[in-house]
FIKOLZA-1660 file (N, C-alpha, C; in steps of 0.1 Angstrom, whole numbers, plus 5000, padded with zeros to 4 digits):
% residues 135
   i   px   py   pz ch aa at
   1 5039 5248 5022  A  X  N
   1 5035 5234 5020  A  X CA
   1 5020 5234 5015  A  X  C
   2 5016 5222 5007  A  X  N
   2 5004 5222 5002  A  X CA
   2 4993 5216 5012  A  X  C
   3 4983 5217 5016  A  X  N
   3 4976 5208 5020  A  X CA
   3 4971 5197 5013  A  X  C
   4 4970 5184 5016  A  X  N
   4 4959 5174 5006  A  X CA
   4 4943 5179 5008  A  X  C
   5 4938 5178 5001  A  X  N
   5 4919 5176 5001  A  X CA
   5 4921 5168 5008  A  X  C
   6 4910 5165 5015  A  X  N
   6 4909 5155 5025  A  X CA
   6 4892 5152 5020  A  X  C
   7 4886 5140 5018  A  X  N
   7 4874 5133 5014  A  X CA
   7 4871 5126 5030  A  X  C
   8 4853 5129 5032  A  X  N
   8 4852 5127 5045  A  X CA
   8 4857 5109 5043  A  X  C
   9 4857 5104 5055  A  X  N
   9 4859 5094 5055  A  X CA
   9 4844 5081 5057  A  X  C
  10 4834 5081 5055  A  X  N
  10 4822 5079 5062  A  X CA
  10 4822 5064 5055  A  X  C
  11 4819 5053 5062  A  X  N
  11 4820 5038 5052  A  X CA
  11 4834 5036 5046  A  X  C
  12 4844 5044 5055  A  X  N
  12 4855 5034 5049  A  X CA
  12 4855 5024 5057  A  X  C
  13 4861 5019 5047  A  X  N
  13 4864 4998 5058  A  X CA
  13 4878 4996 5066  A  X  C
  14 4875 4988 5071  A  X  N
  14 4888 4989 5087  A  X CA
  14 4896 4984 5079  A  X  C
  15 4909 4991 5081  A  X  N
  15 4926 4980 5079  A  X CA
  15 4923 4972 5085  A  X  C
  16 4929 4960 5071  A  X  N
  16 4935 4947 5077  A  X CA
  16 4949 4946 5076  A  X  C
  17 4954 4938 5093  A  X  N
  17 4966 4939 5090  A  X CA
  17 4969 4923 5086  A  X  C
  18 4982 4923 5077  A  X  N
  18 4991 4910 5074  A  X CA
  18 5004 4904 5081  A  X  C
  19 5007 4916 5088  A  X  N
  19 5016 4909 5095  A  X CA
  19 5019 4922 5107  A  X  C
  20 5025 4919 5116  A  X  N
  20 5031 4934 5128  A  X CA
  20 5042 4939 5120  A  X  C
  21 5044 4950 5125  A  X  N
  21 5053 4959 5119  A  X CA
  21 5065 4954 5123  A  X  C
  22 5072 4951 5132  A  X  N
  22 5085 4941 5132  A  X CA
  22 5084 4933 5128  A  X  C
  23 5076 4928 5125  A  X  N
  23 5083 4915 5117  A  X CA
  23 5086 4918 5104  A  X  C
  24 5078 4927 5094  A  X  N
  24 5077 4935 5083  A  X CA
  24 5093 4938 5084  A  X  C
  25 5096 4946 5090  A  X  N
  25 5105 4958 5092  A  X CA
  25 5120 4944 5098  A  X  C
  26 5117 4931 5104  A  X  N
  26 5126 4925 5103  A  X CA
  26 5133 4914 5097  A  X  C
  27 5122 4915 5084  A  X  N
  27 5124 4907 5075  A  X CA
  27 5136 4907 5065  A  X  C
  28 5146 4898 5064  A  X  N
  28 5162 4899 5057  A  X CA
  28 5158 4907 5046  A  X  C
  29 5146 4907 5037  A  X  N
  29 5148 4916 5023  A  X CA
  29 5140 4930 5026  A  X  C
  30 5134 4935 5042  A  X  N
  30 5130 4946 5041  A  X CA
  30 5139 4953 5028  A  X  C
  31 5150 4959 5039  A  X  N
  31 5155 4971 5035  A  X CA
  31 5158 4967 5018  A  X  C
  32 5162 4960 5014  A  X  N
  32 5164 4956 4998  A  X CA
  32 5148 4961 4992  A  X  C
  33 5139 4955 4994  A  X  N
  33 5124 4955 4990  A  X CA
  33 5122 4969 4992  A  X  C
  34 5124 4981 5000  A  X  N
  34 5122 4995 5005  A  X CA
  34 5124 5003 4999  A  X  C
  35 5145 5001 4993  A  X  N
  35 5145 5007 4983  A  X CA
  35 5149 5002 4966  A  X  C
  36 5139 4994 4967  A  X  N
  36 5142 4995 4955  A  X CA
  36 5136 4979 4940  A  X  C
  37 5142 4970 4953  A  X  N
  37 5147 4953 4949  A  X CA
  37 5129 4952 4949  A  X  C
  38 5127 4946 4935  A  X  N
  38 5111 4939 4928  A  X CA
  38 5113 4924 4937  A  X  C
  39 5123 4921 4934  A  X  N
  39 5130 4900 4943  A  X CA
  39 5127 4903 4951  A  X  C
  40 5134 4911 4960  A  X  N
  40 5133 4911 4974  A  X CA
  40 5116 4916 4982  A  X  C
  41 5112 4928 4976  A  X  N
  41 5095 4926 4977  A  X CA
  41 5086 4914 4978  A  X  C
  42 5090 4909 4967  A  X  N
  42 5080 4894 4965  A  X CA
  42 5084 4885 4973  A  X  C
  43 5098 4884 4978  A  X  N
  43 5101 4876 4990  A  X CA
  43 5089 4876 5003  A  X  C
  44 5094 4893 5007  A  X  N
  44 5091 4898 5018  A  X CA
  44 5075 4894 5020  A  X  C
  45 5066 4894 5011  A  X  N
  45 5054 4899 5007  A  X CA
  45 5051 4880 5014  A  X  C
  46 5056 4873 5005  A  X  N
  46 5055 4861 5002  A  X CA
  46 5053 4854 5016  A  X  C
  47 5062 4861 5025  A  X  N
  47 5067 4856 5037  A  X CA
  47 5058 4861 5050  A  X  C
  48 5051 4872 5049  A  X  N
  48 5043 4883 5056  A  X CA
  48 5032 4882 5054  A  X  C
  49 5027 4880 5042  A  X  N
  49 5009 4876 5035  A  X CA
  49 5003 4867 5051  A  X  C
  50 4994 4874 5050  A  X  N
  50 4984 4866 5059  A  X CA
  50 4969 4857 5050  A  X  C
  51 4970 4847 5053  A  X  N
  51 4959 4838 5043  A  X CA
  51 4943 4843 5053  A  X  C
  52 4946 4845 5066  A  X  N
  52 4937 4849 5070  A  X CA
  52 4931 4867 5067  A  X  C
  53 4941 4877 5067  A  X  N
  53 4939 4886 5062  A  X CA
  53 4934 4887 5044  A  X  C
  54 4938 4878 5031  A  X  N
  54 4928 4879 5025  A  X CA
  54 4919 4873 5023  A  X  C
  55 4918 4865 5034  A  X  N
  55 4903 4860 5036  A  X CA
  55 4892 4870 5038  A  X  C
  56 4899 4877 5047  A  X  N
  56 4886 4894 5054  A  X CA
  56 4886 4901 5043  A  X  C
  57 4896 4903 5037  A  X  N
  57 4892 4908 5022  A  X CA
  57 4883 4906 5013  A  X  C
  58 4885 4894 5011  A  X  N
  58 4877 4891 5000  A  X CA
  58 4861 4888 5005  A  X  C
  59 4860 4891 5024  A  X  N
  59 4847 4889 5026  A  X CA
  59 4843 4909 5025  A  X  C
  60 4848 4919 5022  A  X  N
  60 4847 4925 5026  A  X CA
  60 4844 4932 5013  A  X  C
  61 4855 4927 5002  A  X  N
  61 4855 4936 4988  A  X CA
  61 4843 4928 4985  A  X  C
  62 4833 4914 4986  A  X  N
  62 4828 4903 4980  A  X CA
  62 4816 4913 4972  A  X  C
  63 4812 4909 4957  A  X  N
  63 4808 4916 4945  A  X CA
  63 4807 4928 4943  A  X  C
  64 4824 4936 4951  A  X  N
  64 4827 4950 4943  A  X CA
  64 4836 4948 4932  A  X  C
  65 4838 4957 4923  A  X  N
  65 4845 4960 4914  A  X CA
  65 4854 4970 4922  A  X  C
  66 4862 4965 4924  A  X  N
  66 4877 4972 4934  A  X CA
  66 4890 4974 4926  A  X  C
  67 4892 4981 4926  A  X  N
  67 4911 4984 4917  A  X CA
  67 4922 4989 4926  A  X  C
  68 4930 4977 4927  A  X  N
  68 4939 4976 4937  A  X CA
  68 4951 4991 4928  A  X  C
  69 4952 5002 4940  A  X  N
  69 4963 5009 4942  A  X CA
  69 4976 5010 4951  A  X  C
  70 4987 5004 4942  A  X  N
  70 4998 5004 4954  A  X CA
  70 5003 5019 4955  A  X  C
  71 5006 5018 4965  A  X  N
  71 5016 5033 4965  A  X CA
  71 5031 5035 4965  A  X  C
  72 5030 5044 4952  A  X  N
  72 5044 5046 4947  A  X CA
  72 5050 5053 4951  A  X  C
  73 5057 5053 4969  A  X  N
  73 5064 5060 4975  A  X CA
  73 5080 5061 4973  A  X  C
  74 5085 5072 4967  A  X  N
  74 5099 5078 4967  A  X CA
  74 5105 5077 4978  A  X  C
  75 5114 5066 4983  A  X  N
  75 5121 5068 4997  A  X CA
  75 5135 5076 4991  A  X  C
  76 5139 5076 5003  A  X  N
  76 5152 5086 5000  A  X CA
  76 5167 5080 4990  A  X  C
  77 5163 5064 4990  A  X  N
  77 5171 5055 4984  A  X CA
  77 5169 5050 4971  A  X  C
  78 5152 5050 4973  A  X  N
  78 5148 5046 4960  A  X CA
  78 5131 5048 4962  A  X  C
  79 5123 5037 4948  A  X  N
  79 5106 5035 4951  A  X CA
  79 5110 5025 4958  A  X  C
  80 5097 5026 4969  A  X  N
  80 5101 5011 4980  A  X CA
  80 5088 5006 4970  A  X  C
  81 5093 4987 4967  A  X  N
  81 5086 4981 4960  A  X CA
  81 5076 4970 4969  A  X  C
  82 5073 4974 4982  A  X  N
  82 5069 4966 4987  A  X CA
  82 5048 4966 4983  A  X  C
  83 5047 4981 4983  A  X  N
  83 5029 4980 4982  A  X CA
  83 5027 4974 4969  A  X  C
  84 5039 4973 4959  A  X  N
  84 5036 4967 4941  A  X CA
  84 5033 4952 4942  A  X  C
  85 5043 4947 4947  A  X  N
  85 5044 4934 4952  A  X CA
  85 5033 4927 4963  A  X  C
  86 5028 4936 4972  A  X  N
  86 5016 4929 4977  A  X CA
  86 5004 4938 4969  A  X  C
  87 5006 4945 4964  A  X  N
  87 4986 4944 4956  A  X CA
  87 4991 4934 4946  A  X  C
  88 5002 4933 4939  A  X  N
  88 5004 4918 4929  A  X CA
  88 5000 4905 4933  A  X  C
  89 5001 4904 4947  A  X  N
  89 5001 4892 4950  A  X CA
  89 4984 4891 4953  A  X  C
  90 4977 4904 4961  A  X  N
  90 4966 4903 4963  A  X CA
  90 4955 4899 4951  A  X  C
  91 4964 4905 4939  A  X  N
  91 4953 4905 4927  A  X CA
  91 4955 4895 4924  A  X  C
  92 4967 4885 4922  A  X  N
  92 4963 4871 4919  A  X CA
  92 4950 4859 4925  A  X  C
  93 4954 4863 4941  A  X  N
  93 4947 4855 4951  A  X CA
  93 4932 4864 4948  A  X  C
  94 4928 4871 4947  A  X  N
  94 4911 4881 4949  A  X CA
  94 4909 4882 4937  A  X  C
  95 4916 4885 4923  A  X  N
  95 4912 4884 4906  A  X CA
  95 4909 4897 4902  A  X  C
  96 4916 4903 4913  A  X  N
  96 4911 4919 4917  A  X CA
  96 4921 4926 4904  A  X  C
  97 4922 4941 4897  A  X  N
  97 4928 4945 4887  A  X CA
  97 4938 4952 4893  A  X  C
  98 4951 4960 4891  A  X  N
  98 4959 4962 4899  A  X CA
  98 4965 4979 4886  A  X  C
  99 4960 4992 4893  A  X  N
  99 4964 5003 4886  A  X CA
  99 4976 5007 4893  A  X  C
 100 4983 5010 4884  A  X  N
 100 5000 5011 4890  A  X CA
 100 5001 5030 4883  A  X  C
 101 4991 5037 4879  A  X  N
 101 4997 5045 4873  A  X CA
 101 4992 5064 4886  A  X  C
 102 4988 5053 4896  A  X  N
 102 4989 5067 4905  A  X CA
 102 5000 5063 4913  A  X  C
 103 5007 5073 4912  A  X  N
 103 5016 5082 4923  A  X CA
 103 5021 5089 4930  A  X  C
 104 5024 5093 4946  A  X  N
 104 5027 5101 4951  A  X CA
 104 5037 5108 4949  A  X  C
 105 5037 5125 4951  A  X  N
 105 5039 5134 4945  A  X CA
 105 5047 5141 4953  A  X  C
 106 5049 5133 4970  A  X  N
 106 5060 5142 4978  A  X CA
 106 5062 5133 4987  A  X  C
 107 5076 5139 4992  A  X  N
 107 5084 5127 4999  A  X CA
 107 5078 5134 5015  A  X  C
 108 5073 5126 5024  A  X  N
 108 5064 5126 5040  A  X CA
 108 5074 5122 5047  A  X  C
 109 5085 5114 5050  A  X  N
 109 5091 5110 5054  A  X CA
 109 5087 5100 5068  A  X  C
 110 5078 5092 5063  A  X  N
 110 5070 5083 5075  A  X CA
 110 5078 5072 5079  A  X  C
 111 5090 5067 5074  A  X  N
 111 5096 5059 5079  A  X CA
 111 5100 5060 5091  A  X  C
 112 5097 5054 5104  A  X  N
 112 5101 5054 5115  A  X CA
 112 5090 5066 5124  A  X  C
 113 5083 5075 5116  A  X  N
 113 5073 5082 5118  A  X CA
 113 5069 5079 5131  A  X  C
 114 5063 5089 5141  A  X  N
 114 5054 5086 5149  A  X CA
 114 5040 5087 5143  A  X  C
 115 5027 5088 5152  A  X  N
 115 5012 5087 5143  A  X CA
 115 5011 5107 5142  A  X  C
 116 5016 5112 5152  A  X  N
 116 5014 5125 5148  A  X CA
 116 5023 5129 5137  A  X  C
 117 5034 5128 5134  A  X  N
 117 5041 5130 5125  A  X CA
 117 5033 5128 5110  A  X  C
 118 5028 5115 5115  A  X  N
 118 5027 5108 5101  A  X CA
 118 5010 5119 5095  A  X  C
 119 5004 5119 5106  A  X  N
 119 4991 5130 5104  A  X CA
 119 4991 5144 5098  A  X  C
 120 5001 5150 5105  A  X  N
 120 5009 5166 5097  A  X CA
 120 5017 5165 5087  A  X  C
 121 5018 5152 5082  A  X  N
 121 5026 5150 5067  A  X CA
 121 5025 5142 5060  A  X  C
 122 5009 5147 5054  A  X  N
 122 5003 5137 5043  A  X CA
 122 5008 5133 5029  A  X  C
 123 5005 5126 5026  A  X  N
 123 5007 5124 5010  A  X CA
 123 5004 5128 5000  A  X  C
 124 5004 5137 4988  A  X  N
 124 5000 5140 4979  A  X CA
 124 4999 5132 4969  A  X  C
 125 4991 5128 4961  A  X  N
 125 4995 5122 4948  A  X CA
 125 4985 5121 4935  A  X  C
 126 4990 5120 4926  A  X  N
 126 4983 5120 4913  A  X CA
 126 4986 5112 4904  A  X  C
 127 4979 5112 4894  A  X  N
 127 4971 5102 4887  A  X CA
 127 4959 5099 4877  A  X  C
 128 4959 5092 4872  A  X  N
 128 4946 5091 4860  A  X CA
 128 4936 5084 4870  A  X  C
 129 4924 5091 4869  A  X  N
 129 4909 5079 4877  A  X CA
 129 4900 5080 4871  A  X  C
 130 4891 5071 4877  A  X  N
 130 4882 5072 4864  A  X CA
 130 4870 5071 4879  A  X  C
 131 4861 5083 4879  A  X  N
 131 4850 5083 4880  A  X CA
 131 4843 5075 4884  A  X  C
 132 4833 5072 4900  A  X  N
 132 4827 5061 4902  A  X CA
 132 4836 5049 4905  A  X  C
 133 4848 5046 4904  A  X  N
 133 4855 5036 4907  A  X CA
 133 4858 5034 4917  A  X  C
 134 4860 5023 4923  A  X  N
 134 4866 5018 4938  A  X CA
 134 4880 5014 4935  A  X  C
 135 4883 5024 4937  A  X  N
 135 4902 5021 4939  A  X CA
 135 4906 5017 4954  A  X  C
% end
């Protein structure tokens, strides 16, 4: 197995969340939106968005130049379209630009993951970047 590089972490900024994970995960177009369904994403997204969560955002990104990355995870079914559909939605609301052309490069299998699991089986992924940028 490969390792990822790992970049210290020093000044990253805290997750925000938009919604608990059951409710995510018990939403009628999860599993549609997971693997695969663009509709069903935008539903989910639509329904899950917290107006308070991009509020902390946009106090948080306030006069960076930020480039929204979704992650293009291969589930076993399909690409789950859920991270496309919320940086979409985010870049409308924040004016933020949205690069769709990095992708991960191995299937982790974090669905249902515990936190250790999910730690010993990181993501790989690649892509074009450009130097100096806040993705």
């Amino acid at each position: 197995m490969i390792n990822p590089h790992r970049v210290p972490l020093y000044d990253f900024p805290d997750v925000v969340l938009h919604a608990p994970e059951p409710v995510v995960k018990g939403h009628p177009q999860y599993r549609a939106a997971k693997i695969g369904d663009a509709l069903a994403a935008e539903a989910l997204v639509a329904d899950a968005i917290s107006d308070r969560a991009v509020e902390q955002l946009a106090v948080m990104l306030s006069g960076r130049a930020v480039v929204l990355v979704p992650i293009h995870a291969l589930e076993s079914e399909g690409v789950n379209e859920i991270p496309m559909a919320l940086a979409e939605e985010l870049s409308r609301r924040l004016g933020l630009a949205v690069h769709d052309a990095i992708v991960q490069l191995n299937s982790v299998g974090h669905t249902g993951a515990d936190g250790f699991t999910r730690l010993a089986n990181q993501a790989l992924f690649d892509g074009p970047v450009q130097g100096g940028q806040a993705y």
